[in-house]
NUMILUM-96645 format. One record per atom (N, C-alpha, C): x, y, z. Coordinates in steps of 0.001 Angstrom, whole numbers, plus 500000, padded with zeros to 6 digits. Layout:
NUMILUM-96645
XYZ ...
This chain:
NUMILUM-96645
311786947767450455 312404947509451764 311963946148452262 312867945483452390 312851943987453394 312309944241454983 311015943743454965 310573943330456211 311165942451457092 311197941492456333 311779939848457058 312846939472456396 313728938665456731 314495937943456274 314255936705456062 314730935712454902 314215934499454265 313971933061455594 315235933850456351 315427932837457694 313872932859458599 313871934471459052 312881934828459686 311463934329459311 311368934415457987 309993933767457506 309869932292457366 311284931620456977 310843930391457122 310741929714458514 311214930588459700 311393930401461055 309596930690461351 308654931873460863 307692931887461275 306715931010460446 307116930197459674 306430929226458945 306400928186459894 307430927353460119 307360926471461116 306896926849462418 306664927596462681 305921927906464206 304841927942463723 304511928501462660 302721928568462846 302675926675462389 303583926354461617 302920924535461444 302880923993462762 303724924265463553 303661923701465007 302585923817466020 302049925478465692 300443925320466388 300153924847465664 299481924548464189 298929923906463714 298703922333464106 299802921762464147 300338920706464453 299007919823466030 299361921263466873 299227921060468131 297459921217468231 296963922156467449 295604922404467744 294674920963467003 295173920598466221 294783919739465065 294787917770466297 295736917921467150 296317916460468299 295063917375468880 294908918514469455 294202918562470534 292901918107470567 292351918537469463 290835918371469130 290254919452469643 288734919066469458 287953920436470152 288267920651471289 287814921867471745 288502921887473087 287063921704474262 285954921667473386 284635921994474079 284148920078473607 284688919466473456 283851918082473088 284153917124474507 282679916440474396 281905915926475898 283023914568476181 283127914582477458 283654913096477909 282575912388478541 281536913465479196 280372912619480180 278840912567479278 278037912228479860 276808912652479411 275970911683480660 274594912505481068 273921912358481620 272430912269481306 271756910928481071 270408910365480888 269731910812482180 268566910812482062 267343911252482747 266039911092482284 265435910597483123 263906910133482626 263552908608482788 262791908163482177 262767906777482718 261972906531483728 261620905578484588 263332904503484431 262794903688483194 261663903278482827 261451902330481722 261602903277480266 261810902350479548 262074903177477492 261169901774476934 260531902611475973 259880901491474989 260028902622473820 260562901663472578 261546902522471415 260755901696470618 259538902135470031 258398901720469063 258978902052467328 259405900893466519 259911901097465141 258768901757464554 259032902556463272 258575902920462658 259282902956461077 258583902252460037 259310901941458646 260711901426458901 260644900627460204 262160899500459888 262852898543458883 263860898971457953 264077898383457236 265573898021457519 266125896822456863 267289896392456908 267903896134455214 268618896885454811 269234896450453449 270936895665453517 270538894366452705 272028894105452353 272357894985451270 273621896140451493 273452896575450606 274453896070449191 275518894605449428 276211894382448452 274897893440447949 274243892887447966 273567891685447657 271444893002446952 271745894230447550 270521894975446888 269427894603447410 269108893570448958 268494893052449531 267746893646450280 266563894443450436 265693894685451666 264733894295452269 264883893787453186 263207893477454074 263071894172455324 261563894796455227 261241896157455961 259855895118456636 259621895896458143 259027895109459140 258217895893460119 256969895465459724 255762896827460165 255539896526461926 256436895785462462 256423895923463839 258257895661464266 258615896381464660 260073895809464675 260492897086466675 260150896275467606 260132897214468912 260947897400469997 262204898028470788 262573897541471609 262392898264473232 262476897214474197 261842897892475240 262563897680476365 262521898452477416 264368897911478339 264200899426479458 264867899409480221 265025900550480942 266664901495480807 266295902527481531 267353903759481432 268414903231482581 269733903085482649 270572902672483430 270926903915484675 270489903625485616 271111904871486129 270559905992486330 269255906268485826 269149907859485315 269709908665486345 269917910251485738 270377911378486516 271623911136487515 272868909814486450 273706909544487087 274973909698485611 275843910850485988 276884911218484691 277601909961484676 278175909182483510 278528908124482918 279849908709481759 280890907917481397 281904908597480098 281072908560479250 281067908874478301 280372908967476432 280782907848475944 279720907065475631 280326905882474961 279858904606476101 279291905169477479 279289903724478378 277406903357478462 277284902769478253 275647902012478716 274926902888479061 273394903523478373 272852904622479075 271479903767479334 271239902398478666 270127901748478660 269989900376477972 269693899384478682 269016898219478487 268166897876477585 267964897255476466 266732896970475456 266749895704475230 266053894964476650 266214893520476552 264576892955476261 263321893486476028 262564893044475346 262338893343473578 262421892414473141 262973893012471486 261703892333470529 260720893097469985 259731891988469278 259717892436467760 259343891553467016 259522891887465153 258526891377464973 257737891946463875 256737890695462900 256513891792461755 256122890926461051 255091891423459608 256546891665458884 257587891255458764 258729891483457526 258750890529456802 259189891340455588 259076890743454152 260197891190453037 260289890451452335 261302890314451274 260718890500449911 260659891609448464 260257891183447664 260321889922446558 261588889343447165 261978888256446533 261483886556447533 262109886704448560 261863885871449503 260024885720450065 259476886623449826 258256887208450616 258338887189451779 257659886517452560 257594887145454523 259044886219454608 259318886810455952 260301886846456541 260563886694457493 261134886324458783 261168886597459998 262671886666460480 262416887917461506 263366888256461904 263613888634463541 264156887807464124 264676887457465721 265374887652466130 265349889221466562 266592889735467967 266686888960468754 267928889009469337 268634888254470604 269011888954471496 269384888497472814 269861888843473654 269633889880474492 270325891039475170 270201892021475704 271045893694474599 270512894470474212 270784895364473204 270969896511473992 271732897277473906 272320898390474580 272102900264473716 271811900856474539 272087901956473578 272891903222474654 273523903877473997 274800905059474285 274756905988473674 275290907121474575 275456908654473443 277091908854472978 277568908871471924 278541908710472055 279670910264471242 278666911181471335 279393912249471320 278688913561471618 279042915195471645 278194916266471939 277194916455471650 275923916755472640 274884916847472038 274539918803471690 273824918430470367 273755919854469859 272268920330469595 271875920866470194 270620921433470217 269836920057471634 269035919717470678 268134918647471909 268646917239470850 269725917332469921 270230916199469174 271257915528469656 271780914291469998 272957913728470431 273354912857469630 274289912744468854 274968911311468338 274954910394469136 274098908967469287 274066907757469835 274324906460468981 273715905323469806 274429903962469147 273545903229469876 272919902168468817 272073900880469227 273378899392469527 273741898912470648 275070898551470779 274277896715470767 275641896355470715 275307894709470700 273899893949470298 273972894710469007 272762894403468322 273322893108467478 271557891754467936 272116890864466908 270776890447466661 270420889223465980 269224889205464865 269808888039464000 268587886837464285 268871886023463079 267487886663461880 268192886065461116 266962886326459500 266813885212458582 265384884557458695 264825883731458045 264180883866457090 264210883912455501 263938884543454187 263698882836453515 262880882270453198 262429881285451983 263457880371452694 263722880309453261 264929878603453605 266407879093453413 266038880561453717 267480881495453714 267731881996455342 269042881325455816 268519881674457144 270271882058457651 270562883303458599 271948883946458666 271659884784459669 272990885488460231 272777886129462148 273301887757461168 273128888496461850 273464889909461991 273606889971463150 274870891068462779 275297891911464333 276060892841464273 276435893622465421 277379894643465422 276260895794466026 276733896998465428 276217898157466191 275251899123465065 274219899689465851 273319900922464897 273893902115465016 274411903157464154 274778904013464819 273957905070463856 273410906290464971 272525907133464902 272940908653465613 271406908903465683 270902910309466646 269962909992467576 269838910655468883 268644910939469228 268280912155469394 266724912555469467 266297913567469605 265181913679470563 265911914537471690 265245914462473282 264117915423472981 263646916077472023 262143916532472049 261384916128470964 262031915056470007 260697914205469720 260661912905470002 261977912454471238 261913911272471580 262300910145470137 263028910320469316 263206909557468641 264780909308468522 264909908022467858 266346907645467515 266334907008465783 266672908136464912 267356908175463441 269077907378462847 268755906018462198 269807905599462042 270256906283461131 271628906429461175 272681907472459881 272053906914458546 272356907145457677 272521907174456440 273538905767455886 273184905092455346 274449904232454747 274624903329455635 276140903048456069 276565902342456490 276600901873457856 275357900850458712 275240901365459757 275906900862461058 276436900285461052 277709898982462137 277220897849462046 276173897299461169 275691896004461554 276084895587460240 276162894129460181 277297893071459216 276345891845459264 276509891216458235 275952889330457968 277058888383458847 276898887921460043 278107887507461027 277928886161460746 277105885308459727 277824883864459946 277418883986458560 277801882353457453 277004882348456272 276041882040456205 275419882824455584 274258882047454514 273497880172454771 273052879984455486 272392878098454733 271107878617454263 271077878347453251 269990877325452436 269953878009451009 268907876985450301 269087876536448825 269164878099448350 268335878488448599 267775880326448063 269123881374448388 269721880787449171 270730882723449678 271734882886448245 272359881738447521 272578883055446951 272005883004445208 270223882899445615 269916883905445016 270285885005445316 269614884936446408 269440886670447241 271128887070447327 271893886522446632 273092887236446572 274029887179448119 272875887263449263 273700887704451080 274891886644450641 275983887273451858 277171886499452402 277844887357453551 278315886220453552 279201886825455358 279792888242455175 279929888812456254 280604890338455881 280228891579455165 278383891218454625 278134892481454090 277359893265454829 277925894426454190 277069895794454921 275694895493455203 274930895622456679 273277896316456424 273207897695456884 272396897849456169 271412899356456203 270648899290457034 270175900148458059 269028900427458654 268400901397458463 266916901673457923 266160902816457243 264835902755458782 264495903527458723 263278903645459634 263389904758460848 262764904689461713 262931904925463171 262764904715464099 262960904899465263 262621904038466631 261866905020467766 260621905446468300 260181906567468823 260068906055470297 260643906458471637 260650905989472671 259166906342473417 258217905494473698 256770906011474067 256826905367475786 257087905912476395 257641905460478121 255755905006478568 255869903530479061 255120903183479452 254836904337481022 253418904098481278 252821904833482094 253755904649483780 254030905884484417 254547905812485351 256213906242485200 256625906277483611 258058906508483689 258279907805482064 258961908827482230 259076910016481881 260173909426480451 260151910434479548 260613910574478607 262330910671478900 263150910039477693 264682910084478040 264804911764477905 265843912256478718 266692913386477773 268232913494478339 268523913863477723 270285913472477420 271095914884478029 271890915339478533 272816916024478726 274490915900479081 275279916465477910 276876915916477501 277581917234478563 278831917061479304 279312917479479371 280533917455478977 
């Protein structure tokens, strides 16, 4: 015995593709537009095993002080996901090195930003080290980095974990001098960021913690 007819089923085929269709545009239905920082007002984000790899060129130099320090924007004031949660305009590096190049130095610039930029899950939030830039001086090898870190933080051990791989930051001008391409660098390649960054709030100002709505 015929349940359906060939019409009928291909009629309930296309309706279910159409929710499909529709749930798939919607997205989650529970994912954050706001998020709200708290704590502060000062952050000091102490590196730990900071490393930077070119990774087309197989290049790393890792930097036994690499620190940034800045305050919380706002705290206990909801913001979209994705907008300024903090300032990291004191930026200090030393002790990096190259196994090829040997020491190294490497000089943040400017004012560096960091953001949560999606749900946070447990006491974990997807964030971003923003308008990050950095020249790098290697043997008479000397070139800017920039772009963005993109990570986690974690509001109960106070730390911020860059992803894996590929991390938003790029070689933004070329290469001068005699040595780069040994070292293989050129404009446009991937860096890596390996290490971590642990926020230790100078005395008088409380630990970050994050909440997405």
């Amino acid at each position: 015995m015929k349940l359906f007819s060939k019409r009928s089923a291909s009629g309930m085929i296309a309706a279910a593709a159409v929710v499909m269709t529709t749930l798939a545009m919607a997205g989650p239905a529970n994912a954050a537009t706001t998020y709200t920082p708290s704590g502060g007002p000062s952050a000091n984000f102490v590196g730990n095993n900071v490393s930077f790899t070119a990774t087309a060129a197989g290049q790393t130099l890792t930097c036994s002080t690499f620190n940034l320090a800045g305050s919380i924007v706002n705290p206990g004031t909801s913001r979209a996901i994705g907008a300024n949660g903090g300032t990291l305009t004191t930026l200090t590096s030393s002790g990096c090195t190259n196994p090829i190049a040997g020491s190294t130095t490497v000089t943040p610039s400017g004012t560096w930003g960091v953001t949560i930029t999606g749900d946070e899950v447990g006491t974990v939030s997807p964030a971003r080290l923003t308008s990050v830039a950095a020249t790098v001086s290697a043997a008479g090898c000397t070139f800017n980095v920039g772009g963005v870190v993109n990570g986690t933080f974690n509001d109960a051990t106070q730390r911020f974990t860059p992803n894996s791989g590929a991390s938003g930051l790029t070689i933004t001008s070329t290469p001068v001098g005699f040595i780069c391409p040994i070292l293989g660098v050129a404009p446009g390649q991937t860096i890596e960021v390996g290490g971590t960054w642990t926020n230790t709030p100078p005395a008088g100002s409380a630990g970050l913690a994050i909440a997405t709505a």
